[in-house]
C-alpha positions, 0 to 999 in steps of 0.5 A, a space after each residue: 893739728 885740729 885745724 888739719 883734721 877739719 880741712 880732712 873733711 867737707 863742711 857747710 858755710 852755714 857752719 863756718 863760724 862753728 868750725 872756727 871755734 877751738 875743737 875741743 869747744 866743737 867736741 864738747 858741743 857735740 856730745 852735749 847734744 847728741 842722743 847716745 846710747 851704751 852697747 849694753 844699754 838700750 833707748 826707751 821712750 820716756 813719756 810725751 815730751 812735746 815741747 822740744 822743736 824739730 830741729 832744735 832738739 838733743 838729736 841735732 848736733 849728733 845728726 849733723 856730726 855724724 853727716 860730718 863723718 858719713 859713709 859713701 852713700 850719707 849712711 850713718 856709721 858707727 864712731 870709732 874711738 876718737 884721739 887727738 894728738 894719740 891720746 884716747 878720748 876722756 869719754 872712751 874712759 866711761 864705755 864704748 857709746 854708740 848713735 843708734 840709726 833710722 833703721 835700729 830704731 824701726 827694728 826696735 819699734 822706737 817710732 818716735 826717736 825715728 821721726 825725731 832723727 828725720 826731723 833733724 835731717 830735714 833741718 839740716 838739709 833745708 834750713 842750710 843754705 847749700 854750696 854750688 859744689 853740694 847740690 847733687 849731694 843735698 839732692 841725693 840725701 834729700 830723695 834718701 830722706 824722702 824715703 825715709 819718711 815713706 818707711 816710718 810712715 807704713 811702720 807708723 800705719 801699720 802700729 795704729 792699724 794694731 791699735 785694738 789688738 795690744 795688751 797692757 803691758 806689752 811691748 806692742 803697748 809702748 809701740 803703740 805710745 810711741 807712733 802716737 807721739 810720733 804723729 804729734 811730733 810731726 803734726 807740730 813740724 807741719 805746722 812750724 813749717 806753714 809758719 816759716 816763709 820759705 820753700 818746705 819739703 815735698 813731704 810737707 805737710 805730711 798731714 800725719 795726724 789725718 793719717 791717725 784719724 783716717 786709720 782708725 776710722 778704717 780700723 772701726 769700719 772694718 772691725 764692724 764689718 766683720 764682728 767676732 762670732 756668737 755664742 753658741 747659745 745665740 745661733 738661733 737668731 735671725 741673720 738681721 738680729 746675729 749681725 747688729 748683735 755681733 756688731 754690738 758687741 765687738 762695740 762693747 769689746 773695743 771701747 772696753 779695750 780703748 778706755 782699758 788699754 789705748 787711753 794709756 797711750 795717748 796724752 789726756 788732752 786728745 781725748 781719745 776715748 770720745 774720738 773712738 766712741 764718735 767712730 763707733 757710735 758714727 759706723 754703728 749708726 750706718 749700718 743700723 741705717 742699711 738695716 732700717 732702709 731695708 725693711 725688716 720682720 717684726 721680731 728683728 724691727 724690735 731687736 734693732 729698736 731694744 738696740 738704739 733705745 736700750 741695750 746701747 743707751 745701757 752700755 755706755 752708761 757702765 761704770 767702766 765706760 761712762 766716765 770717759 764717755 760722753 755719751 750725751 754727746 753722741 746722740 742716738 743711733 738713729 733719726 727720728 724720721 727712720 724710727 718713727 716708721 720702726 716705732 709704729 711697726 712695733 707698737 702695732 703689733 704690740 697692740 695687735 698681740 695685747 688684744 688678741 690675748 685679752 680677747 682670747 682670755 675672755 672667749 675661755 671665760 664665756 666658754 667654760 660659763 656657757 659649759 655650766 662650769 663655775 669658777 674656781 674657789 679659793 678659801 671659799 671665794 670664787 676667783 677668776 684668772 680674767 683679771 690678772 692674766 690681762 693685767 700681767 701681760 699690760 703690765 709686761 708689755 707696756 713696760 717692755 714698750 716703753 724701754 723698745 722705743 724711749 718714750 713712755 707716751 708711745 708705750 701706752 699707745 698699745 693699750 688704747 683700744 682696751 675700752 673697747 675690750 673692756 666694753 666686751 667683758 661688760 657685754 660678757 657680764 650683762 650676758 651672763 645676768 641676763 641668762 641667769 643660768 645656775 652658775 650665774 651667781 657664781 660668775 658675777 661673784 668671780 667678776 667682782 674680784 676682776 673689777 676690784 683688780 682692773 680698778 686697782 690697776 687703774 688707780 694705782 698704776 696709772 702710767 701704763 695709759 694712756 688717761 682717757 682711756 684709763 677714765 673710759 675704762 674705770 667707768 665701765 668697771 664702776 658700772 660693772 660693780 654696781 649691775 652686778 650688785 644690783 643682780 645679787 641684791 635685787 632678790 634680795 630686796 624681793 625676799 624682804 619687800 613685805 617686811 619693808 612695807 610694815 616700815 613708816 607705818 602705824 603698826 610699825 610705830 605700835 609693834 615690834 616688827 623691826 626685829 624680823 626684817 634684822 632677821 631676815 637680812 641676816 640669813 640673806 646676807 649669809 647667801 650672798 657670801 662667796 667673792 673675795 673678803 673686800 667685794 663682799 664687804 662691798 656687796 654688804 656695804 651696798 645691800 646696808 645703804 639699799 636698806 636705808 634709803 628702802 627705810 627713809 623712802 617708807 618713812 616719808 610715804 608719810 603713812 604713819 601720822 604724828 599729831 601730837 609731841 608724844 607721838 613724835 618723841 615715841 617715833 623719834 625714839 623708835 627710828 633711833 633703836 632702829 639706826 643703832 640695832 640695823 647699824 650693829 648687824 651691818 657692821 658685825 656683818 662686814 659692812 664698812 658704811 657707818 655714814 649710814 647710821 648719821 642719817 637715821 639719827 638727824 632724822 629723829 631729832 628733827 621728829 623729836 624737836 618742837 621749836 622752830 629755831 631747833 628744826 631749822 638748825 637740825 635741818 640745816 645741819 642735815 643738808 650740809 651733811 648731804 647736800 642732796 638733800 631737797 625741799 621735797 624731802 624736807 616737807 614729807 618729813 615735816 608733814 609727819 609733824 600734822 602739828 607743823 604749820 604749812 608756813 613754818 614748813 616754808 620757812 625751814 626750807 627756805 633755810 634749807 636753801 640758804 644751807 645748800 647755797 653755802 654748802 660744796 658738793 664736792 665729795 658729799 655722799 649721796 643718799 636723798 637723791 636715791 630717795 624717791 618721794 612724791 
């Protein structure tokens, strides 16, 4: 009875040895490897399995049966419950099963299961070796395979091109999961195929995973060529910067969707958000460059220059995208030979605008002094804005800047002509000294504030220039410090010349005088009141040492003559009282030079000692003290010492030199070389 079936139907010699088997060994084979389905169930794709071979798979078997039983046309049909010998199949006992078709699975979006039955047709139509009497039926079902092929490709073409579109959990997802494994699949039977040495298909290599690569970077271009719309808060933009902005971020969008959704769908190993970002990365690179070639206004050069250097760099480094982005790896979106000229351009006008506003701050300052208006006061100090609104905008700029181009050397680039403007503020100073209108002083008060803060600025934040410009700039400002304590104090020093006369003298070694010079300085250090508290402790500090070298400059005019120890000791006792009590009202008056009083001290004593060795060592410890401490100012002081002998004078300075020979310079403090003797 099986026998008689079997002859009921054409087969194929390859098979031969397989239909010799008993039926019920062949029916058992059949169902084992035929990939079924109930009426009531339904085929899901169940994940990447791309270890079985084309051709040696579930579906085989099945495929080859049912080419066994088809149609007139090799259509694949519905099996109708089997029997033999009018007994009902023991699996009709479970349900009614049916194959699922090529085109069922194409209107169920099983792309995957499609490709793997067409697979399987192609191992049975050309790993056969086919009869004479089956030629132009191998050729029909061929062409029908063929077709076959084109039709899953456009479904396949056409599920890939929808990539960015689906949403997670929805049925376009799982269509999209099986196109994919349905291109690796065919990917692997290409390459099964060049391993073989026989003739393959006219389809292959059907190069199905170029295909992939090729629609997506289709799929990239024409998302970037056609970006969603702005918000309407930023139409105000120009068409340059609107269009990278809008490519940007249908960028930020897409990734966002690749590493959130599309990963899901695609096997670790294909590293498919990295494929995605080289695409991106490679279609945003391009058109920057059309944009870049075409030259562009300053504002739109700094909008793409923020976009290559910053914005871009910021969005992939979010948590979300960073760690299945290398952007490392991506590089820049530009070549250095096409920023560079945008660079340049930013950084120009940059600097254009930084010094066009630093001169604009000083033109209103010059004005409102050539108006006879003084500056404003805050508790009681005058204050000008000169300082911190060029400091703020340096600051923005430069920082600003460096974020635009990447490069923090580049950024301080912009301020390298503030010497030249800080050069002008000078100019501006020695002016307004040189003209000493009434509101002069009040100016000069203000402006130390500004040189206290451009040095702050400089000093502590050096980063924003570039070093030569920052050491040009601090020198200006040292000379600004010292002119304008010299106009406030020169007055001063004026107003107190007759008292600094009586100093080194015998009426001052006999009297009191001392005391109304304290006096006086108080009541001038009353009048120099109004900058801010730290420039007058300054100004304070300078009028405190312009006093003390004024006191040892009279001292060793050597007017006054101590010929004898009594002489001396009283001397010594007098320039003591006088460091304490001058020291005291210094200090009580703001000054923060206590140094000063050291000097004064060490003085007296060497007045005071009458032994050799003792001067020598006091002298020596004078000069490592201040190491600009001279000969010179070593034998007006001993010459005070009538009772010194010339010989001994040579001797203590040559211990002197012995000391200074020894003695660093770095970082001393000077004093005698402001001391001017004869």
């Amino acid at each position: 009875m099986c026998w008689k079936l079997c002859c009921c139907f054409p087969y194929r010699g390859r098979r031969a040895e397989d239909l010799s088997a008993p039926f019920s060994v062949r029916c058992s084979r059949f169902s084992a490897r035929t990939r079924m389905r109930t009426l009531s169930g339904s085929t899901e794709p169940d994940g990447f399995k791309f270890n079985s071979l084309p051709g040696h798979g579930t579906k085989s078997a099945g495929c080859w049966f049912k080419k066994l039983f088809r149609g007139p046309r090799g259509q694949d049909s519905v099996t109708a419950p089997f029997t033999t010998d009018g007994r009902t199949s023991p699996r009709d006992d479970l349900s009614q099963q049916v194959i699922i078709t090529f085109e069922q699975h194409l209107e169920e979006r099983h792309f995957s299961e499609a490709s793997q039955l067409l697979m399987d047709r192609e191992e049975r139509l050309f790993g056969e070796i086919t009869e004479a009497e089956g030629l132009s039926d191998h050729a029909e079902n061929v062409n029908k395979l063929a077709a076959d092929y084109s039709v899953l490709k456009r479904h396949i073409e056409q599920s890939l091109q929808q990539s960015l579109s689906v949403t997670a959990g929805e049925v376009g997802t799982k269509a999209l999961m099986s196109a994919v494994k349905a291109v690796y699949q065919e990917d692997k039977q290409d390459q099964l195929w060049k391993q073989r040495g026989q003739t393959a298909p006219s389809w292959r290599p059907n190069g199905w995973k170029e295909l992939h690569d090729k629609t997506l970077r289709t799929l990239v271009k024409d998302r970037m060529d056609k970006p969603s719309m702005p918000p309407p808060s930023q139409v105000e933009q120009s068409s340059v910067a609107a269009h990278i902005n809008g490519m940007g971020r249908q960028l930020k969008m897409d990734l966002l969707m690749v590493v959130d959704v599309v990963k899901g769908c695609y096997p670790p190993e294909t590293d498919i958000c990295n494929f995605y970002a080289r695409l991106y990365h490679q279609t945003f690179s391009s058109r920057l460059r059309k944009i870049a070639d075409y030259g562009l206004e300053d504002k739109d050069c700094n909008f793409l220059l923020r976009w290559v250097n910053e914005f871009y760099p910021e969005l992939l480094q979010k948590r979300e995208l960073a760690s299945d982005i290398n952007n490392e790896a991506l590089g820049k979106l530009l070549p250095n030979e096409l920023l560079e000229p945008l660079e340049e351009q930013y950084l120009n006008k940059q600097q254009s605008e930084l010094m066009t506003y630093i001169s604009r701050v000083l033109e209103e300052a010059k004005q409102m002094w050539n108006n006879g208006e003084e500056p404003t006061k805050e508790d009681g100090c005058y204050v000008s804005p000169v300082a911190y609104d060029i400091i703020q905008l340096i600051n923005g700029m430069v920082t600003s800047a460096e974020k635009v181009v990447g490069d923090l050397y580049k950024a301080q680039t912009i301020t390298c002509k503030l010497n030249s403007l800080m050069q002008s503020f000078k100019i501006f100073q020695d002016e307004v000294m040189k003209q000493n209108k009434p509101n002069s002083k009040a100016i000069i008060k203000a402006n130390l504030g500004c040189v206290e803060e451009f040095r702050e600025v400089l000093s502590k934040n050096g980063h924003l220039f570039l070093e030569d410009v920052r050491q040009n700039c601090l020198h200006v400002l040292t000379d600004m410090k010292e002119s304008a304590h010299a106009y406030l104090l020169n007055p001063v020093h004026k107003d107190l010349k007759p008292e600094y006369l009586k100093l080194g003298t015998s009426e001052w070694l006999n009297k009191p005088l001392f005391e109304k010079l304290l006096i006086r300085i108080q009541d001038q250090i009353e009048n120099l009141q109004g900058s801010k508290e730290s420039c007058h402790q300054e100004l304070i500090g300078q009028f405190h040492q312009d006093v003390t070298v004024e006191y040892v400059k009279r001292l060793l005019k050597g007017d006054v003559k101590l010929k004898d120890k009594e002489r001396q000791e009283k001397a010594y006792m007098t320039v003591t009282d006088n460091a304490e009590r001058l020291h005291n009202l210094f200090i009580r008056m703001g000054s923060k030079e206590e140094w000063l009083k050291e000097i004064l001290t060490k003085i007296a004593e060497v007045l005071k000692l009458q032994d050799l060795p003792a001067i020598q060592m006091q002298v020596a410890s004078l000069g490592s003290a201040f190491p600009d401490l001279s000969e010179r100012h070593v034998s007006a002081l001993l010459k005070l010492k009538t009772n010194f002998s010339r010989a001994d004078r040579k001797t203590v300075k040559a211990t002197l030199s012995d000391t200074l020979r020894e003695t660093a310079a770095v970082g001393a403090r000077p004093f005698f070389s402001k001391v001017q003797v004869k």
